[in-house]
C-alpha distance (Angstrom), angle and dihedral (degrees) to the residues before:
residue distance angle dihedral
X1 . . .
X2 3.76 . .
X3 4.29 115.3 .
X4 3.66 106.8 -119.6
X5 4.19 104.0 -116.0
X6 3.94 129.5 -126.9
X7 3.48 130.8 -112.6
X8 4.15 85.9 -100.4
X9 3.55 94.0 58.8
X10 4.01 91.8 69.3
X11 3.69 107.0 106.9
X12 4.02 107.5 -117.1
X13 4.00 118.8 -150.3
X14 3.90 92.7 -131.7
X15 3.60 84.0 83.4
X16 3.83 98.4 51.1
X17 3.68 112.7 112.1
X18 4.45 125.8 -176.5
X19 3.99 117.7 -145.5
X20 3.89 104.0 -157.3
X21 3.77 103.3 -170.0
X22 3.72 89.4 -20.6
X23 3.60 99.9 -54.8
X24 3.35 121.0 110.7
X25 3.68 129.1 -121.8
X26 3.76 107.1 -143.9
X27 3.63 93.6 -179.8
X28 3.77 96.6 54.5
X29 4.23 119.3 137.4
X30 3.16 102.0 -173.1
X31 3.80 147.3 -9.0
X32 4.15 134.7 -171.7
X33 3.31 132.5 -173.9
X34 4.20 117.4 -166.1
X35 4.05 136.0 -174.8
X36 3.60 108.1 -141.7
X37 4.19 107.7 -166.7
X38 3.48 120.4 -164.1
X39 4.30 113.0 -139.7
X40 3.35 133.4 -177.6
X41 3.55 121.1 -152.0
X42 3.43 124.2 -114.5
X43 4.29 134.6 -164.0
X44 4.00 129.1 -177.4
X45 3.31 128.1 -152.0
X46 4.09 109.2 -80.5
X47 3.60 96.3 13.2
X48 3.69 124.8 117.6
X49 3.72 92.1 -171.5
X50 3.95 113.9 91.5
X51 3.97 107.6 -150.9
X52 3.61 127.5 -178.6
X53 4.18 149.1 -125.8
X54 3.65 131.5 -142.7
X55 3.60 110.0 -124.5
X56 3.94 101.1 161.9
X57 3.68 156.8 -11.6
X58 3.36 141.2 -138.8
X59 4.04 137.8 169.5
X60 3.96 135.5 -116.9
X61 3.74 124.3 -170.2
X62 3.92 131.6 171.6
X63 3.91 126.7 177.1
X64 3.64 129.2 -174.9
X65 3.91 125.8 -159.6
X66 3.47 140.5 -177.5
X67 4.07 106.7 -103.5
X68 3.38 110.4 -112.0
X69 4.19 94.0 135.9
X70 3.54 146.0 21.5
X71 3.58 85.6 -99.6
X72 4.25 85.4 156.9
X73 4.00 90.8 53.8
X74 3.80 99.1 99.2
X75 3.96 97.9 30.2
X76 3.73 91.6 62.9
X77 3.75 95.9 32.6
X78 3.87 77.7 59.0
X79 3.40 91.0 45.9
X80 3.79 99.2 47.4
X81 4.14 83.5 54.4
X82 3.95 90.3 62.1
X83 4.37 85.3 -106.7
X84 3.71 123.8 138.3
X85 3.82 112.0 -148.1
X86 3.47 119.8 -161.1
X87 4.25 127.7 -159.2
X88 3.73 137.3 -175.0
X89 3.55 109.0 -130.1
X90 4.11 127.7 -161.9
X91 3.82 118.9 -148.4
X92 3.87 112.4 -163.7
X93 3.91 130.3 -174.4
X94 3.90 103.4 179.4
X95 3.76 103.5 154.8
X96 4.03 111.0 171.8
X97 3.41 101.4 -135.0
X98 3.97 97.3 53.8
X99 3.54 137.0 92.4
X100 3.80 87.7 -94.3
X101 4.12 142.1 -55.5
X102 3.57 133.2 -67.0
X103 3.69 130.1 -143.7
X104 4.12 139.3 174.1
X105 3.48 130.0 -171.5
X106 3.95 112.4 -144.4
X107 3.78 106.5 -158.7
X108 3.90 132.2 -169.5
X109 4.31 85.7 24.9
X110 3.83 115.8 -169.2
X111 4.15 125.7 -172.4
X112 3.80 116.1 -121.9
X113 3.85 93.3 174.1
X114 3.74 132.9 6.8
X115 4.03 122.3 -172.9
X116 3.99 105.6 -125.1
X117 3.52 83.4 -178.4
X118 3.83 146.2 4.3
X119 3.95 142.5 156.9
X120 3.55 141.2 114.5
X121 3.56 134.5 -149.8
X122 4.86 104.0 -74.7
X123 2.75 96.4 7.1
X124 3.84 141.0 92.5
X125 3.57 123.7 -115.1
X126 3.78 131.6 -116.3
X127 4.10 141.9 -165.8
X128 3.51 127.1 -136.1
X129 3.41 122.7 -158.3
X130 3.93 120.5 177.8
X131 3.78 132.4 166.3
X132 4.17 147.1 115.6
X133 3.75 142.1 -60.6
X134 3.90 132.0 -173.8
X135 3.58 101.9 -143.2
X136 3.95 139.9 0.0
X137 3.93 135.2 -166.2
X138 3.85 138.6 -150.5
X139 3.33 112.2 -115.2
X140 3.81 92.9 165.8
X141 3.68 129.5 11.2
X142 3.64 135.1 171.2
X143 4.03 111.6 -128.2
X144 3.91 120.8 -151.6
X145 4.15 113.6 -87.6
């Protein structure tokens, strides 16, 4: 039978951290990493139930940091030169007080969006960056108690 956890044992976001081709981004907000699958639908004969098939995967990832560099500079000067760069980015949830950290790998990363530029008027500025990736591992997971 599983222990019911305490209120500390929630993972909090201050302690999430983004590797982005093993450097780390200190002044990351936020990072998310999602598995899109791709179904089709399928019906039998007599059954008014419509079920589904898994016929593919892919992989969506945005981050959002605090702007502290042109950290978009070389992506879309890459971009502008009709190059695709690709990155390995590191998503890591290691908050003291839980059970223990998480961390994904995101391999094979492409940029759907980059933020040349972004403020407004009091208040600090931020990048988004947002894209694909074709496969991940778990470096570090945290198993049930």
């Amino acid at each position: 039978m599983a222990v019911k956890p305490t209120a500390p044992r929630v993972m909090s976001g201050t302690h999430g951290y983004v590797f982005w081709d093993n450097q780390i981004v200190f002044e990351t907000v936020s990072g998310k990493a999602t598995l899109k699958t791709d179904r089709e639908d399928i019906t039998f004969a007599g059954d008014m139930w419509k079920d589904s098939k898994l016929i593919g995967t892919g992989g969506e990832f945005s981050i959002k940091i605090k702007k502290i560099y042109s950290r978009a500079k070389d992506l879309a000067n890459a971009f502008a030169q009709g190059k695709d760069p690709r990155s390995e980015l590191i998503l890591k949830l290691d908050d003291p007080d839980a059970y223990g950290a998480e961390r994904v790998a995101l391999h094979n990363c492409w940029f759907n969006d980059l933020s040349l530029i972004d403020f407004e008027k009091g208040k600090t500025s931020e990048d988004e960056f947002s894209g694909g990736f074709t496969s991940f591992d778990y470096l570090d997971s945290v198993d049930v108690r």
